[in-house]
N, C-alpha and C positions, 0 to 999 in steps of 0.2 A: 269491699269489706263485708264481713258476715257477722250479723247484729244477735249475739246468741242468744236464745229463750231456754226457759224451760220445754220448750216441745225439739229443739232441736239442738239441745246439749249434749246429747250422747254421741248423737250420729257426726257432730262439728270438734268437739272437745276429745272425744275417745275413737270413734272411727277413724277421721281424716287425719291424726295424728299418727295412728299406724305406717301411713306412705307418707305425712310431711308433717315439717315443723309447723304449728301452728302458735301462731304471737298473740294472744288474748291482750287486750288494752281494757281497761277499767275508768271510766268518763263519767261524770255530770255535769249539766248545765252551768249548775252555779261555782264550778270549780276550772277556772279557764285554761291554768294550767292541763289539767289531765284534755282538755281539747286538742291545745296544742303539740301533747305526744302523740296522741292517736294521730295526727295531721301528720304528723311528720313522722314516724313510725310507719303507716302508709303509703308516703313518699319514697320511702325508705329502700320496700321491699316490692315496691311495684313489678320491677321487671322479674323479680322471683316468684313468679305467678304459680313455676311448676314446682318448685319448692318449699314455696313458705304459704298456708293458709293467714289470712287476714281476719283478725275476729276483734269484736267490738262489745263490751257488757256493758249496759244504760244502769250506774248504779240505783238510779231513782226509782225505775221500772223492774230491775233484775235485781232488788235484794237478797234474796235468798242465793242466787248464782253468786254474788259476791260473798258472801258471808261462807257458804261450801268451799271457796277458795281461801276465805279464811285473811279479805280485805280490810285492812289497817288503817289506810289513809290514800285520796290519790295526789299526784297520778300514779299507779300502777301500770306494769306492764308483766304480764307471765311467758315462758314460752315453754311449749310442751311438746312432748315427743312418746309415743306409744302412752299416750294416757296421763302421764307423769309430766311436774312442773321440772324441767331443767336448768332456767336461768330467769331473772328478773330485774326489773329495775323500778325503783321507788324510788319519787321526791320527781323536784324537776329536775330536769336534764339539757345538757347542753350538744349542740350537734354534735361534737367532738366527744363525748359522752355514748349518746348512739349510736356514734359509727364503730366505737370500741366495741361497743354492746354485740349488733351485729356484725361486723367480722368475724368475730370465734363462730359462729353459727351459718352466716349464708356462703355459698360457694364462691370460689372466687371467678373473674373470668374466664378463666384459663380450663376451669374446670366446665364450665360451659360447654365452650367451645370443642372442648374433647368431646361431649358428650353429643353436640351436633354433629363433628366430623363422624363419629362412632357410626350414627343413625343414617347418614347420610351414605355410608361404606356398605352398610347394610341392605340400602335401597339403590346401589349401582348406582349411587350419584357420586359423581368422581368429583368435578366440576366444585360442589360445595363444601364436599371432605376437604378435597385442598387447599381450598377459602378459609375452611373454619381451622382446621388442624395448620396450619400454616401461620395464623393468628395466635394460635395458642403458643407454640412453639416460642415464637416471640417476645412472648410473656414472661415464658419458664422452658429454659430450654437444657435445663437438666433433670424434668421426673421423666422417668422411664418410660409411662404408661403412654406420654406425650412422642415422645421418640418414635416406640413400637407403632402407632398408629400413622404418623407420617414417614416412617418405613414404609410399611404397609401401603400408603397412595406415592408413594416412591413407586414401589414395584410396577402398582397398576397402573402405573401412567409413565414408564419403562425406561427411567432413570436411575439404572442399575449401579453407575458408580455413586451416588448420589446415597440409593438405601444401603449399599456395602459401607460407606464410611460411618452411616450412623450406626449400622448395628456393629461395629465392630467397637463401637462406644460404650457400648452396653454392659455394665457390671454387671458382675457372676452373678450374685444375689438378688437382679432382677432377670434373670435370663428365665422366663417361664416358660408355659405350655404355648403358650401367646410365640415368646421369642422364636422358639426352636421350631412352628409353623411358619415362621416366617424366612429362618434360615434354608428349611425348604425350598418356601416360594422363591427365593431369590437365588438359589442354587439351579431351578427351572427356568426362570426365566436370564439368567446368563448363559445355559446353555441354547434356548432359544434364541438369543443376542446373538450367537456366535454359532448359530447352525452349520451343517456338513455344504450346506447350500450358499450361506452370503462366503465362508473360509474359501469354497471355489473359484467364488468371483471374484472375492481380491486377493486370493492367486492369478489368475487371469488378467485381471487389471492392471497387477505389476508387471506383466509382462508386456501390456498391449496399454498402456496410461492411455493414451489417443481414441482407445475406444469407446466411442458414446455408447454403444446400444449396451455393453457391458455396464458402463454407470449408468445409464438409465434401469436396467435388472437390478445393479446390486440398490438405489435407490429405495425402489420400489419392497424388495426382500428387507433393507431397515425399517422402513415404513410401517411394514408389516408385524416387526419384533421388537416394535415402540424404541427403536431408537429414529426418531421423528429429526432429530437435528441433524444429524451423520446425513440421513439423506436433505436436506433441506442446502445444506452446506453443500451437499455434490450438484446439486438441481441449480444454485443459484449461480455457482461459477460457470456452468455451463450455459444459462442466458448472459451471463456477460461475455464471455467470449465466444460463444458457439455462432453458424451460420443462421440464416433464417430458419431455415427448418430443425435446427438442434433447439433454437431458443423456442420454436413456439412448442415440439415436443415436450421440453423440459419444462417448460411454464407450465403445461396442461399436466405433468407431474407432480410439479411444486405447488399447485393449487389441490391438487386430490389431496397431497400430506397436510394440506392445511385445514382443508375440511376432516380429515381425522383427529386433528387435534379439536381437545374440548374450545368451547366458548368463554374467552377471557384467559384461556392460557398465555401465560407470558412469552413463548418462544413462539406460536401463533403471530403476537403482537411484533414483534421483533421481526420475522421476516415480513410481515406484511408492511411494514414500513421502509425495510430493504428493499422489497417489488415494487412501491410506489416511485423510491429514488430512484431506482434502475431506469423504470418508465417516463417519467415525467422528471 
C-alpha cells in the first residue's frame, strides 16, 4: 500500500492512474471500521499488483488530501482512472459487498492468463503459453481473443487438426487481422504436414508396410513437421514387435521425438509412460 501525502499526490493519484486503476481508501485511527476496509480492500487486490495501485489517505494526518476529495464520512473508498474518481464506496461494507464492488473493475482470470500466454508467445515460450492459454480457455471457452491465441500455440506446437477445428469456430465478426494471419500460418504449416517428402513415403510404405527403414524416414520427417504423435505411434509399434536391432533403433527414435517435445507436454508424458510398460 502507498500512504499518499501531499509530496507524492500527483505523481500516486494522477500519474499512476494513467496505466492503472488506482483504489484510494480514506482511514483513521479512531474510526475501526474504515480500518477494516482498507484491510480487506488490500487483500482484495493483492494479486492485481499489475493492475490495481494500492493507496492509503491517514485522515488525521492528510486533511487537506481528504477534504480535495471532498471526504464526508468514513470508511471511504475511491477508485480512479486517468485522474478521475470512477467508482466508490461509503459506509461499511460487507465481503459480499466488495467483491461486487471489485468485479466491475479488476480483470478477471481468464483475462490474465491470456495476457501471460500473450507474453509468453512473444518470448518463444511455448511451454507456458500453453500452460496459461490452456487455463484460460477453460475458464471461457467462447471469447475469441482466447480461441485465436490458443490457435496460435496449436500451430506452434503442430497440432494442425486441432487449430483447424477451432478456427473454423471463429465468428465472422471476430475474424480480424489477428484471424486471417493465422489462417495463413495454418495453411503453412498443413502444407509442411504433408510435404512432397513424407506423401512419398507413405506412398512407399503402402506398398512395402514391412519396411522399417521407410518408417523409421517417414517418422523422423513427422518429427520434424510437429506431428510428434504420427511418429511416436510408428516408433512405438515397432519396439513392440520389431527384432532387437529394430527396437533398439526405433527407441533411439522415439527418445529423439521426445526430447523435441517441450517439458510437461502431455503427449511427452503419455508415451513416456507407454516406454516404461513396454520396459519394465
Amino acid at each position: 500500500m502507498i500512504a499518499i501525502t501531499l509530496d507524492n499526490f500527483q505523481q500516486v493519484v494522477l500519474e499512476e492512474s494513467k496505466s492503472k486503476l488506482v483504489l484510494v481508501t480514506f482511514w483513521a485511527q479512531q474510526v475501526p471500521e474504515s480500518i477494516e476496509l482498507r484491510d480487506k480492500l488490500a487483500a482484495k487486490v493483492a494479486p492485481f499488483t499489475e493492475q490495481v495501485v494500492m493507496a492509503t489517505v491517514d485522515c488525521q494526518t492528510e486533511q487537506q488530501i481528504a477534504q480535495q476529495f471532498g471526504i464526508q464520512g468514513l470508511p471511504t473508498a475511491i477508485l480512479i482512472k486517468d485522474g478521475q474518481p470512477i467508482d466508490g464506496l461509503s459506509g461499511p461494507q460487507t465481503d459480499e459487498t466488495i467483491a461486487t464492488f471489485l468485479e466491475k473493475h479488476l480483470p478477471k482470470p481468464e483475462d490474465i492468463l491470456l495476457v501471460q500466454a500473450q507474453t509468453a508467445l512473444t518470448e518463444s515460450n511455448l511451454t507456458d503459453a500453453k500452460a496459461a492459454i490452456i487455463q484460460a480457455y477453460q475458464l471461457d471457452n467462447e471469447r475469441a481473443d482466447i480461441k485465436l491465441t490458443l490457435i496460435d500455440v496449436y500451430i506452434q506446437t503442430g497440432k494442425i487438426p486441432e487449430a483447424q477445428t477451432l478456427l473454423d469456430s471463429i465468428m465472422m465478426v471476430d475474424q480480424d487481422s489477428y484471424y486471417q494471419a493465422l489462417l495463413a500460418k495454418l495453411e503453412l504449416a498443413s502444407q509442411a504436414a504433408n510435404s512432397p517428402e513424407i506423401q512419398a513415403l507413405e506412398a512407399e510404405l503402402t506398398k512395402t508396410p514391412n519396411n522399417i527403414e521407410v518408417q523409421h524416414q517417414l517418422a523422423a520427417q513427422y518429427s520434424q513437421v510437429n506431428r510428434h504423435e504420427d511418429a511416436l505411434k510408428m516408433l512405438f509399434r515397432l519396439m513392440q514387435a520389431g527384432d532387437v536391432e529394430t527396437k533398439d533403433k526405433s527407441k533411439e527414435l522415439f527418445l529423439d521425438v521426445l526430447k523435441a517435445l517441450a517439458d510437461g507436454d502431455a503427449l511427452a508424458t503419455k508415451y513416456r509412460r507407454k516406454l516404461y510398460t513396454l520396459m519394465y
